[in-house]
N, C-alpha and C positions, 0 to 999 in steps of 0.2 A: 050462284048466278054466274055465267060464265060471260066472258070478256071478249067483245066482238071482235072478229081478226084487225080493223081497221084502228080501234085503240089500244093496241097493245104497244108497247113499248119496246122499241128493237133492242135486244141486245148491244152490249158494252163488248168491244173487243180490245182485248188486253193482249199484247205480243212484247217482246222487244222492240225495242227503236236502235236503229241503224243508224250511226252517224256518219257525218258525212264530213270530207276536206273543207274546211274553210276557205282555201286557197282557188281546190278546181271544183269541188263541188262533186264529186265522184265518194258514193259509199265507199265506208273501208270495210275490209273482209277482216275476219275476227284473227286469222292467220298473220297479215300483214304486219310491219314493223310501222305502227302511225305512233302517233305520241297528243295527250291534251293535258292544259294547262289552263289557267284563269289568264287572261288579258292581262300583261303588264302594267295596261296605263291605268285601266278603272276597276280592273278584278270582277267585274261582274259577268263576263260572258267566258264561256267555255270556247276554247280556241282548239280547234281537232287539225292535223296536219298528218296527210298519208306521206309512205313512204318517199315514193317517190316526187312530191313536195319539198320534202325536208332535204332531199339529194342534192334539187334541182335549185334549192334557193328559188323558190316560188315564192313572191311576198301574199301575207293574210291583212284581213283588216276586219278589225274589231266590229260585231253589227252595233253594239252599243254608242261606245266613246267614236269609233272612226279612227283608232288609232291602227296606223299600217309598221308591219315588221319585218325582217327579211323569210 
């Protein structure tokens, strides 16, 4: 018995995920010098910082706890 086009189930799309600056919010390119770390204050959220964040002294803040770094 075949499956009507209208109940079929769409496919699951699986890729990479691209992260992104915490700070600007700009994907990092796999090239770049970024850097990630778990949150100082509450350790639960992954804190990503691109290059030129980390140059600039761009402060981040935690989406978790709220805690802000330089």
């Amino acid at each position: 018995m075949a499956i009507s086009r209208v109940e079929r189930p769409k496919p699951a799309l699986y890729g990479p995920n691209v992260p992104v600056c915490t700070s600007c919010g700009k994907p990092i390119k796999p090239y770049e010098r970024a850097t990630h770390f778990l949150c100082p204050n509450c350790g639960k959220a992954e804190i990503w910082r691109c290059e030129h964040c980390r140059r600039t002294g761009n402060p981040y803040r935690c989406p978790v706890c709220g805690f802000e770094g330089p």
